[in-house]
Structures are given as C-alpha cells and as structure tokens.
Backbone as CSV, one residue per row, in Angstrom:
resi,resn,N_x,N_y,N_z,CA_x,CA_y,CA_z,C_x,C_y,C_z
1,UNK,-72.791,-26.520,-135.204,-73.024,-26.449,-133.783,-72.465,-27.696,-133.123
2,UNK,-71.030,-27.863,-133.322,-70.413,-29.051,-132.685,-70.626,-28.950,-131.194
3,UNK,-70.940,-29.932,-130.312,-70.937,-30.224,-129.374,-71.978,-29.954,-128.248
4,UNK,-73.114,-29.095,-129.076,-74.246,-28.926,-128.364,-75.282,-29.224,-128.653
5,UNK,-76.182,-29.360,-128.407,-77.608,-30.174,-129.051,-78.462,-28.644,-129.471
6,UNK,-79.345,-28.676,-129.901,-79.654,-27.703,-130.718,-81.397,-27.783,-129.928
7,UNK,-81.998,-25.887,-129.802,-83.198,-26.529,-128.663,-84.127,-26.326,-129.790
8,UNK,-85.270,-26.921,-128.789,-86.732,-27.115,-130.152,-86.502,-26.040,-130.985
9,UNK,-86.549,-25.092,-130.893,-87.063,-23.696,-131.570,-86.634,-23.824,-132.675
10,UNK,-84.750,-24.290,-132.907,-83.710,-24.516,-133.751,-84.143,-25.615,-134.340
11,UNK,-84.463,-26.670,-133.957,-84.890,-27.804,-134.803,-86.043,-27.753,-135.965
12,UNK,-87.193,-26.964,-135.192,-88.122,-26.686,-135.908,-87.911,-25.440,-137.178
13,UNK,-87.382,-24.089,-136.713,-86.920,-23.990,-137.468,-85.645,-24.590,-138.908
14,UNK,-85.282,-25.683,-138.511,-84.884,-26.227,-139.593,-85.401,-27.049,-140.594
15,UNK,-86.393,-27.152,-139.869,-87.290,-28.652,-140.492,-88.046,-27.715,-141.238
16,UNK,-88.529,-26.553,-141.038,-89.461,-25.286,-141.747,-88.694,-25.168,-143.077
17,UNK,-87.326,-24.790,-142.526,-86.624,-24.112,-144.002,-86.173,-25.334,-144.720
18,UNK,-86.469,-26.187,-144.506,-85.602,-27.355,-145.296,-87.229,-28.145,-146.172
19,UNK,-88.697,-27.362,-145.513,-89.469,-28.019,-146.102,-89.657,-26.843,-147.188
20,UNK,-89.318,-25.730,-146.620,-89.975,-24.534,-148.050,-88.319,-24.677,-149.459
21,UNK,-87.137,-24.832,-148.928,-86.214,-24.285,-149.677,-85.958,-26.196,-150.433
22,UNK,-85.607,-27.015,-149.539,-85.288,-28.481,-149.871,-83.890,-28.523,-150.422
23,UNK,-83.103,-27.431,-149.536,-81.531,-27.361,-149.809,-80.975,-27.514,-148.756
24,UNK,-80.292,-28.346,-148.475,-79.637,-28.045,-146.884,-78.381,-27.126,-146.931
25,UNK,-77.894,-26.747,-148.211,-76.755,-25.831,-147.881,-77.545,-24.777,-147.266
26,UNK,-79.046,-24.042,-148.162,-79.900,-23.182,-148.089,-79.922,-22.481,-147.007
27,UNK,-79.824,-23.974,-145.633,-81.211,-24.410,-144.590,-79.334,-23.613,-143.600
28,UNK,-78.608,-24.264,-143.960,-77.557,-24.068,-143.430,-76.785,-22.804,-143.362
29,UNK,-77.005,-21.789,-144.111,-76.584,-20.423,-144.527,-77.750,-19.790,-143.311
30,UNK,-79.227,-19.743,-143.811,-80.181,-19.736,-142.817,-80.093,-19.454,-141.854
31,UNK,-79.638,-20.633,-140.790,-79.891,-20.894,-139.509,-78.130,-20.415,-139.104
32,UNK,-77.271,-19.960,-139.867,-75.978,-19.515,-139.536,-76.563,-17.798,-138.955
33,UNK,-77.117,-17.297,-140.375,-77.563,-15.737,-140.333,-78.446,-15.622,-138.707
34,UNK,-79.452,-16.590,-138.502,-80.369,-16.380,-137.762,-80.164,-16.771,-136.485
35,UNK,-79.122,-17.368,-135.763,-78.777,-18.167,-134.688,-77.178,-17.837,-134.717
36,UNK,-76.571,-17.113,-135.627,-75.145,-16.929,-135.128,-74.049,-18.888,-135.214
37,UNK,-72.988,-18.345,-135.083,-72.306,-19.231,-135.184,-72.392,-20.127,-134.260
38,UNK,-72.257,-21.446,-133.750,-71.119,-22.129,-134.879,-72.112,-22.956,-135.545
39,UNK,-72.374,-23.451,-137.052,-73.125,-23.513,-137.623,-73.524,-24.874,-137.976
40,UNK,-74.779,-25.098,-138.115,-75.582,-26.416,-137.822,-74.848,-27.186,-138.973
41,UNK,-74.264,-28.492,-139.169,-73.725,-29.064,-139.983,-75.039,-29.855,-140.647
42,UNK,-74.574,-29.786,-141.676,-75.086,-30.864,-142.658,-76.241,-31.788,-142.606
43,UNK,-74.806,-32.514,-142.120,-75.727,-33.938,-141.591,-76.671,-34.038,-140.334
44,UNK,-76.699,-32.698,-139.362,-77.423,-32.886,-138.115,-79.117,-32.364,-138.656
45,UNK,-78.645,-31.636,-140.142,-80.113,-31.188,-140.964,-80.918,-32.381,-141.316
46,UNK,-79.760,-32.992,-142.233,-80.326,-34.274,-142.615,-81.334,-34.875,-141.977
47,UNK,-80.074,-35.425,-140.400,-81.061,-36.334,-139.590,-82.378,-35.769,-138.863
48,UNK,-82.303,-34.441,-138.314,-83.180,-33.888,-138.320,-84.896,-33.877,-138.799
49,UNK,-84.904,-33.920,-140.247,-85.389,-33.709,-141.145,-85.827,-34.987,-141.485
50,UNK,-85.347,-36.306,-141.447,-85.312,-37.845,-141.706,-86.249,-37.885,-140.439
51,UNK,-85.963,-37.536,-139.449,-86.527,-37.432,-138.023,-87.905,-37.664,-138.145
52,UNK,-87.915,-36.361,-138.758,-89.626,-35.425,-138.972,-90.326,-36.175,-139.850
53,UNK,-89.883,-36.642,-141.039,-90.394,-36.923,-141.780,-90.765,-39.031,-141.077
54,UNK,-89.891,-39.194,-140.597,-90.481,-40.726,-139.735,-91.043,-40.655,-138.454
55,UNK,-91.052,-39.685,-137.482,-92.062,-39.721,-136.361,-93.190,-38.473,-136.459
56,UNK,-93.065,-37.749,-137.444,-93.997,-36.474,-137.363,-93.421,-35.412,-136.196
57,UNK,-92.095,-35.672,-135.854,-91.872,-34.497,-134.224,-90.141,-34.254,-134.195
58,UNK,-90.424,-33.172,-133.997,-88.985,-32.353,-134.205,-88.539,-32.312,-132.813
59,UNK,-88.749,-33.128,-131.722,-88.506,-33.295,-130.136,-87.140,-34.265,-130.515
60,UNK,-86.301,-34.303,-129.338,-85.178,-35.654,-129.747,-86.176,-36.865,-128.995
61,UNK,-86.078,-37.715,-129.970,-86.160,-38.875,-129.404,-86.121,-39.530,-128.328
62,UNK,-87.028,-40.374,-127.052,-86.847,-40.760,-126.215,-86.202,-42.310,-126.370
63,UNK,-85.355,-42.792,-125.518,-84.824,-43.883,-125.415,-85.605,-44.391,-124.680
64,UNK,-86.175,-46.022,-125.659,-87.352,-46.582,-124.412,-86.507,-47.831,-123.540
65,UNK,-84.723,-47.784,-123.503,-84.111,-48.273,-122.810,-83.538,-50.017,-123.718
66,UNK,-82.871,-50.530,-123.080,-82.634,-51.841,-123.991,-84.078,-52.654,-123.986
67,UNK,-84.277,-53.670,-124.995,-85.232,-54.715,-124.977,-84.602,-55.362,-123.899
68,UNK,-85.724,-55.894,-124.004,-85.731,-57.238,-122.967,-85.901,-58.343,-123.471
69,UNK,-84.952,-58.726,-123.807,-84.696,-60.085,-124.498,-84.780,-61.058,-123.916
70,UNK,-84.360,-61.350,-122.805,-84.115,-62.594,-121.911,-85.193,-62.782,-121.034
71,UNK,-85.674,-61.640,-120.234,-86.655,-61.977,-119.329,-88.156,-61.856,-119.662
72,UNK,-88.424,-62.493,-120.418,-89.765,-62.208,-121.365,-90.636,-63.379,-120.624
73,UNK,-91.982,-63.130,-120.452,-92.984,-64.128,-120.075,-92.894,-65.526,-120.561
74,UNK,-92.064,-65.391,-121.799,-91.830,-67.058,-122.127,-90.967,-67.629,-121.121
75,UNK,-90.097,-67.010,-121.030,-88.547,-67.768,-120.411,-88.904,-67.537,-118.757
76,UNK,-90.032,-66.894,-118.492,-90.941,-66.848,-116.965,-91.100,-67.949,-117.097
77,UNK,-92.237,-68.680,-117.691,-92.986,-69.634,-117.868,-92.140,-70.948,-118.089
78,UNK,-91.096,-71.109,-118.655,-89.950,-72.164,-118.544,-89.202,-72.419,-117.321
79,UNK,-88.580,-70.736,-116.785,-88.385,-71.236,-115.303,-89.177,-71.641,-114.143
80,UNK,-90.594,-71.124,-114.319,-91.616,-71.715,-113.129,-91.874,-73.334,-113.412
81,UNK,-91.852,-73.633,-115.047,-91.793,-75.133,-114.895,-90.743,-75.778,-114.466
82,UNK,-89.372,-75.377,-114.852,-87.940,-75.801,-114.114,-87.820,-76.060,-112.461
83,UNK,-88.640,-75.028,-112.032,-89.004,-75.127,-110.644,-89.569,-75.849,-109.810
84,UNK,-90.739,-76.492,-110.871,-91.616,-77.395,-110.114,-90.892,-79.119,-110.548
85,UNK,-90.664,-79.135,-111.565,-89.814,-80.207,-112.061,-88.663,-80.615,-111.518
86,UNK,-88.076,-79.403,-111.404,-86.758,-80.286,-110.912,-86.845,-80.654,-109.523
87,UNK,-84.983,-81.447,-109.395,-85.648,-81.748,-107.589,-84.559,-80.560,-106.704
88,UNK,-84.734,-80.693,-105.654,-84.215,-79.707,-104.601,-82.666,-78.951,-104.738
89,UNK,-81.648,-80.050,-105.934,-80.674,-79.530,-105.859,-80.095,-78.852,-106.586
90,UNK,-81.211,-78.802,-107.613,-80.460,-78.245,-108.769,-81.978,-77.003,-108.767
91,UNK,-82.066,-76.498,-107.983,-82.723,-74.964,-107.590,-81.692,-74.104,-107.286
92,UNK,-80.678,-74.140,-107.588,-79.949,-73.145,-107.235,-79.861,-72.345,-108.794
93,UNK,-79.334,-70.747,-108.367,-79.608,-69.542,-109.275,-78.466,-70.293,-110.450
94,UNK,-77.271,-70.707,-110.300,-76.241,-71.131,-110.857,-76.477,-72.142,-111.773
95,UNK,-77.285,-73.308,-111.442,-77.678,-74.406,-112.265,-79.001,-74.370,-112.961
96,UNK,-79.983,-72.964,-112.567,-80.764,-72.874,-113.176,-80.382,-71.831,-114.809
97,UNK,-79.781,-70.898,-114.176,-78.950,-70.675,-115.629,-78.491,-71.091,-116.171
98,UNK,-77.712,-71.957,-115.776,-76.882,-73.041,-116.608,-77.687,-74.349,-117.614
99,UNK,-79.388,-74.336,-117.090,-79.829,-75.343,-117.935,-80.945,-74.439,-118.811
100,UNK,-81.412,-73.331,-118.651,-81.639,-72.230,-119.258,-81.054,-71.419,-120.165
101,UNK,-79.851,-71.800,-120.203,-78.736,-70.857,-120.787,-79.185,-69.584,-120.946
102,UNK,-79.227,-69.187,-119.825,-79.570,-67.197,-119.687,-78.524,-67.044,-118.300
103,UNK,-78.285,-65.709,-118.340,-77.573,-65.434,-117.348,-78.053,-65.226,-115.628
104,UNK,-76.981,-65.568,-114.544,-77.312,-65.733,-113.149,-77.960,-64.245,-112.980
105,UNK,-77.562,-63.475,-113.050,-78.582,-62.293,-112.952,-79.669,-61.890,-113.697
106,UNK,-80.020,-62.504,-114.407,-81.639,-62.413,-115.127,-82.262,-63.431,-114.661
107,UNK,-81.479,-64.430,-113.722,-82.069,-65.656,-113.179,-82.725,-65.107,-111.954
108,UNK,-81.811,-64.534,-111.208,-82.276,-63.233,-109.955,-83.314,-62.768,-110.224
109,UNK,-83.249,-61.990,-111.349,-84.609,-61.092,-111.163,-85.493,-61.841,-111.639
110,UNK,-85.515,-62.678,-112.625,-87.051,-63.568,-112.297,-86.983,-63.704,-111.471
111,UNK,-86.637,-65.023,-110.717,-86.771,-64.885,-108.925,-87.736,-64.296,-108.504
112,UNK,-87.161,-62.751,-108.139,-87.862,-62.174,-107.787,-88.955,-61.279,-107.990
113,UNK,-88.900,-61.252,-109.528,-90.766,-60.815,-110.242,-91.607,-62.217,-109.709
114,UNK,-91.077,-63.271,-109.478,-91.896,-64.249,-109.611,-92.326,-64.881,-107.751
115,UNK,-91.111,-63.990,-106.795,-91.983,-64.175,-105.922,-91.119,-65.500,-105.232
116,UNK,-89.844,-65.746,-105.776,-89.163,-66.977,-105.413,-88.489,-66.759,-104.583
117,UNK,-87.633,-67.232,-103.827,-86.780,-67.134,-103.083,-85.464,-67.877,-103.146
118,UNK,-84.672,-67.081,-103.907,-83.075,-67.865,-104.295,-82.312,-68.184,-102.994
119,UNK,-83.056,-68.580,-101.992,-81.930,-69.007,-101.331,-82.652,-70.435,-100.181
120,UNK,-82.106,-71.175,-99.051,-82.396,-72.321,-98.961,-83.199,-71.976,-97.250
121,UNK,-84.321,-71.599,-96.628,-84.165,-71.591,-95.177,-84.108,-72.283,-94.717
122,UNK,-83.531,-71.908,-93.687,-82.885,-72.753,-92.542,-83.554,-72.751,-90.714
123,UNK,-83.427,-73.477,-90.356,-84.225,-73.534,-89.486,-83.485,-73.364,-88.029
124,UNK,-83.084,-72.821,-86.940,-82.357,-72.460,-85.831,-82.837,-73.180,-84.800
125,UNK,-82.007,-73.650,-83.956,-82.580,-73.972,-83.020,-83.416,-73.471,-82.106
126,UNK,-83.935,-74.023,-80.823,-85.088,-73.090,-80.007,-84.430,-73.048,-79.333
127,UNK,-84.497,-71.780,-78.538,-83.513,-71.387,-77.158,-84.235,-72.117,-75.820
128,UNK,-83.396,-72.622,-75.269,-83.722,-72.978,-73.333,-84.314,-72.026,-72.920
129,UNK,-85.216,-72.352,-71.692,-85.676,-71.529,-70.323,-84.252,-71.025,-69.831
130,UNK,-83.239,-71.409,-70.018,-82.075,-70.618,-69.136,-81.530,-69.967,-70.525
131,UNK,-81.685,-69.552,-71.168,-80.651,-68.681,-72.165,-81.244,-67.372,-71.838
132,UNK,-82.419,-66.959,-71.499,-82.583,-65.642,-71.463,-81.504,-65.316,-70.475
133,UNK,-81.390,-65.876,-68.821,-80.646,-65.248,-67.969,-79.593,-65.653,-68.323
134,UNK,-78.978,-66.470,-69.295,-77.410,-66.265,-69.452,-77.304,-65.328,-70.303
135,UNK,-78.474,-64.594,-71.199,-77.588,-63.319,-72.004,-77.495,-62.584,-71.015
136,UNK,-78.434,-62.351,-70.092,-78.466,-61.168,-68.876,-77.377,-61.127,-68.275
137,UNK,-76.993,-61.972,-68.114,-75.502,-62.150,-67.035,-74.131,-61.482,-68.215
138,UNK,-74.505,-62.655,-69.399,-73.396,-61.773,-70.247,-73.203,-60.316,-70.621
139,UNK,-74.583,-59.730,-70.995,-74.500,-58.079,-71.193,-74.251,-57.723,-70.034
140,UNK,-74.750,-58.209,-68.604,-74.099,-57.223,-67.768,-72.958,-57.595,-67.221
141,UNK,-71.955,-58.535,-67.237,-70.597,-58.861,-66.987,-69.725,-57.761,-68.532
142,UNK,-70.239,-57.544,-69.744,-69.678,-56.794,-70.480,-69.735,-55.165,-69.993
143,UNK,-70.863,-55.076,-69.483,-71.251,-53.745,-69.732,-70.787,-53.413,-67.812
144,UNK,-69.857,-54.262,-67.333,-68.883,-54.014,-66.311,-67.633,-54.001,-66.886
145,UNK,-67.392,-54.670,-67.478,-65.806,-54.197,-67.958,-66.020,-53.134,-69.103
146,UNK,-67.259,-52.394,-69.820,-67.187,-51.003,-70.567,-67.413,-49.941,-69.535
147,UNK,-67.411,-50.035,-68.979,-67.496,-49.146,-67.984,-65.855,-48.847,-66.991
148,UNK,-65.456,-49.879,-66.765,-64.199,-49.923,-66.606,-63.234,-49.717,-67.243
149,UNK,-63.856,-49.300,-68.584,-62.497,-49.361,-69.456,-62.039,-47.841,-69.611
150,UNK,-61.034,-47.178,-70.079,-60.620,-46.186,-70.031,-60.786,-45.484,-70.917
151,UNK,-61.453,-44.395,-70.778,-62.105,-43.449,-72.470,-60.881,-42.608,-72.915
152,UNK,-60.948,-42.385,-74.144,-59.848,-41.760,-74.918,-58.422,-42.046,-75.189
153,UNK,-58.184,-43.466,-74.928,-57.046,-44.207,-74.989,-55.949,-44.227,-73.626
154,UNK,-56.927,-43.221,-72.472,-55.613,-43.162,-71.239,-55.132,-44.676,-70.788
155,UNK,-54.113,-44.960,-70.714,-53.697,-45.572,-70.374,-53.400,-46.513,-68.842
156,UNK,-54.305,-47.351,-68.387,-54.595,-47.769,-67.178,-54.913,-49.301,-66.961
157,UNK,-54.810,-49.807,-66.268,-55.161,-51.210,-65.838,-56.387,-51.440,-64.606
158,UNK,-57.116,-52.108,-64.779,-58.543,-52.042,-64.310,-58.569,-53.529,-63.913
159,UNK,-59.200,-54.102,-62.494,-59.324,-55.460,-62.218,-60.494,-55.269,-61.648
160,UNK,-61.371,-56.276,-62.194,-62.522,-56.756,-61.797,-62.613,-57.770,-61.074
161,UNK,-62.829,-57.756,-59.536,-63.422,-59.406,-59.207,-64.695,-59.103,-58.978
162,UNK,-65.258,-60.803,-59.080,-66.895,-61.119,-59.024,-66.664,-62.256,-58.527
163,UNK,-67.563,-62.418,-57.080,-67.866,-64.039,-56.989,-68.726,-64.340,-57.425
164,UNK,-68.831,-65.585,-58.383,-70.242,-66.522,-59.273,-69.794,-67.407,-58.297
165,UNK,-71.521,-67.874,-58.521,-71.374,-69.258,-57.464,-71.570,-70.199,-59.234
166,UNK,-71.286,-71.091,-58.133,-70.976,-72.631,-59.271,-72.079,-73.851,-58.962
167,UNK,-72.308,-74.451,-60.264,-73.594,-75.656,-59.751,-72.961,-76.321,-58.523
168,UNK,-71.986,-76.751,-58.259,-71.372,-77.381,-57.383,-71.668,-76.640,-56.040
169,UNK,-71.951,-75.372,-55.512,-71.657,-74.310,-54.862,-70.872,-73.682,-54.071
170,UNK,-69.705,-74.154,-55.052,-68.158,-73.401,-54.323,-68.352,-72.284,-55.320
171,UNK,-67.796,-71.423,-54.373,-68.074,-70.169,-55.029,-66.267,-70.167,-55.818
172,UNK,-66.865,-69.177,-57.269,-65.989,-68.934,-57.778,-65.272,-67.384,-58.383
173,UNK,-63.785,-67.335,-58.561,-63.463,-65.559,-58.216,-62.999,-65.837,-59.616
174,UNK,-64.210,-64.543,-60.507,-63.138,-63.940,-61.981,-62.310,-62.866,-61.577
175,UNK,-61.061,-63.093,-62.543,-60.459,-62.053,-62.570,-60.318,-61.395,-63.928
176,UNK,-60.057,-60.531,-64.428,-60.229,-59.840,-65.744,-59.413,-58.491,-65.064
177,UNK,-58.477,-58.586,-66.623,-57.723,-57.693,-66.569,-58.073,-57.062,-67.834
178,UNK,-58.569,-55.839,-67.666,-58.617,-54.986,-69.195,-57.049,-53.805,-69.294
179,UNK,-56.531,-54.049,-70.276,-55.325,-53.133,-70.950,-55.959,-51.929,-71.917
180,UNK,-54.948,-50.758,-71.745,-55.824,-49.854,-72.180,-56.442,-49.677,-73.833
181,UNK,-57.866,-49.699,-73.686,-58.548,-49.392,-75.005,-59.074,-50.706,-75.611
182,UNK,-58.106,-51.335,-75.749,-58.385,-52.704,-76.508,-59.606,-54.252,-75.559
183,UNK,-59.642,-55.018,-75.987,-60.575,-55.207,-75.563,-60.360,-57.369,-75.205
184,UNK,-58.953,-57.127,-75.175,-58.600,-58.197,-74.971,-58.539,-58.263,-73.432
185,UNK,-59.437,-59.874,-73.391,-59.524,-59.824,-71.372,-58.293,-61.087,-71.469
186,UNK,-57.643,-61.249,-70.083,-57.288,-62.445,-69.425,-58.270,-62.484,-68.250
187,UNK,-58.824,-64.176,-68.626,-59.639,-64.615,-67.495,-59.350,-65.963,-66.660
188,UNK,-59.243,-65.485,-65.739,-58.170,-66.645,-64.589,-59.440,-66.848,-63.807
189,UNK,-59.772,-68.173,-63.982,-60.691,-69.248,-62.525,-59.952,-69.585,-61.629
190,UNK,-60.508,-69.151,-60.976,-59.668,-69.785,-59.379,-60.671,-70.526,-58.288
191,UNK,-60.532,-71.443,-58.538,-61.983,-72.238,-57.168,-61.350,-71.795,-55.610
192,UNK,-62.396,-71.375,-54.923,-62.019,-71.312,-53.482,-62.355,-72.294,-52.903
C-alpha cells in the first residue's frame, strides 16, 4: 500500500493476524485477499506490530512537536538574573543572546513569557495650548485642496487663495497650485 496510510480497521487487523499466525509473509497474503491490492509491505507490518507491542495502540502516533531545549525554566531563570544584573546597555535581545549563547528568537519569546519588554520607551514631548488649533487649520487647509482636486485623473488646474493674517498683522495671500491627481503643491507667500 505505497503511498497511503492504512485506516484503523487495517492496522488492527494486522496486528490480529500477525499475533495469531507470527508470519508477516502470512499477515501479508491476508490483508492482500481481504483489502485488495496494492499490498501492505513488509516492513509497514513490522513497524506496525513493534508499534503495538511498545504503546499497546494500533492508532498512528501523535507528534508531541520538537522539545524544548532552549527555553526551559532554567535558562528563564538565568535570563531574569541577566536582567537584573546587568546594566542598561547590554539589555538588548542581541547581546543577551550573545552572553547566553541561545538564539535572538528564543531570546524574544522569553521576553515575552516573562512579561519583558524588548524594546527601550521613549518618552515624547507634550504638545502646546496652540497645537490643537494648528492641526485644525492644517486638516482643514488639506481637506481644501482634496476637495479641489480632480477625481479620476481629469486633468485640470485649481488655485486656491486664502488670506491668513500674520503675528505681525499684515495679512498674508497663499497661493497653491494643485496639478492633476498628484499631490505636489507650489506655495508662493506674498506679503501685502
């Protein structure tokens, strides 16, 4: 039976005739007559049968996946001391593998079974009382030239003026030229 796995029924029946007869040609003539061709080889009796006789079960085998060699509660317990020991610069995922000798991605996932954080925060500045109304001004000076712009690639030229006044309070004229589609402005100040 090259190339197909063989279902319980077939297994068990082999493991039956191979416990009453203890021939595998026997077992093999057998399960040819009784299941039709193409016919259980040899060695799939064998292992079969080796199977049964070391787990008690004619099921295939489950794979309980690779060991886990590397990330074992010991080598936990080495990197949480590495952690507290060392100093600030040599916390990185790169140099902690490197003095561990285990790899940057088993360094990761401790990390993160353990609740760490592989990376450095950073702290942003605080925004001004005036940044809210300068985004306001910016989304809506954009969302005047999307509106102006020409849908479906037609081809057109669009001029926007706006007077802004200026701290100084000469008033001042943008000009913006949008070309079609793209999103490149020319912006010319002109003080009046």
């Amino acid at each position: 039976m090259a190339g197909r796995r063989l279902s319980l029924e077939q297994r068990v029946r082999c493991v039956r005739l191979f416990s009453r007869t203890g021939n595998v040609s026997e077992v093999q003539r057998r399960m040819l007559e009784e299941f039709g061709p193409p016919a259980v080889h040899r060695n799939t009796i064998s292992q079969i049968n080796e199977m049964f006789d070391r787990t008690g079960s004619a099921n295939h085998p489950k794979n309980p996946g690779p060991s886990r060699s590397v990330r074992t509660d010991d080598m936990k317990n080495r990197l949480r001391a590495e952690l507290e020991s060392s100093p600030n610069k040599s916390k990185s995922s790169r140099r902690l593998s490197a003095k561990l000798k285990i790899g940057k991605t088993s360094v990761l996932r401790m990390l993160h079974e353990i609740k760490h954080t592989p990376y450095h925060p950073r702290r942003l500045h605080a925004l001004n009382e005036d940044d809210f109304d300068r985004r306001i001004e910016f989304s809506e000076a954009w969302s005047e030239v999307g509106a102006a712009m020409p849908s479906r690639g037609r081809k057109r030229k669009v001029q926007v003026n706006k007077g802004v006044p200026s701290a100084d309070g000469v008033q001042e004229t943008k000009k913006s030229k949008v070309a079609s589609g793209d999103l490149r402005l020319v912006i010319e100040h002109c003080n009046s």
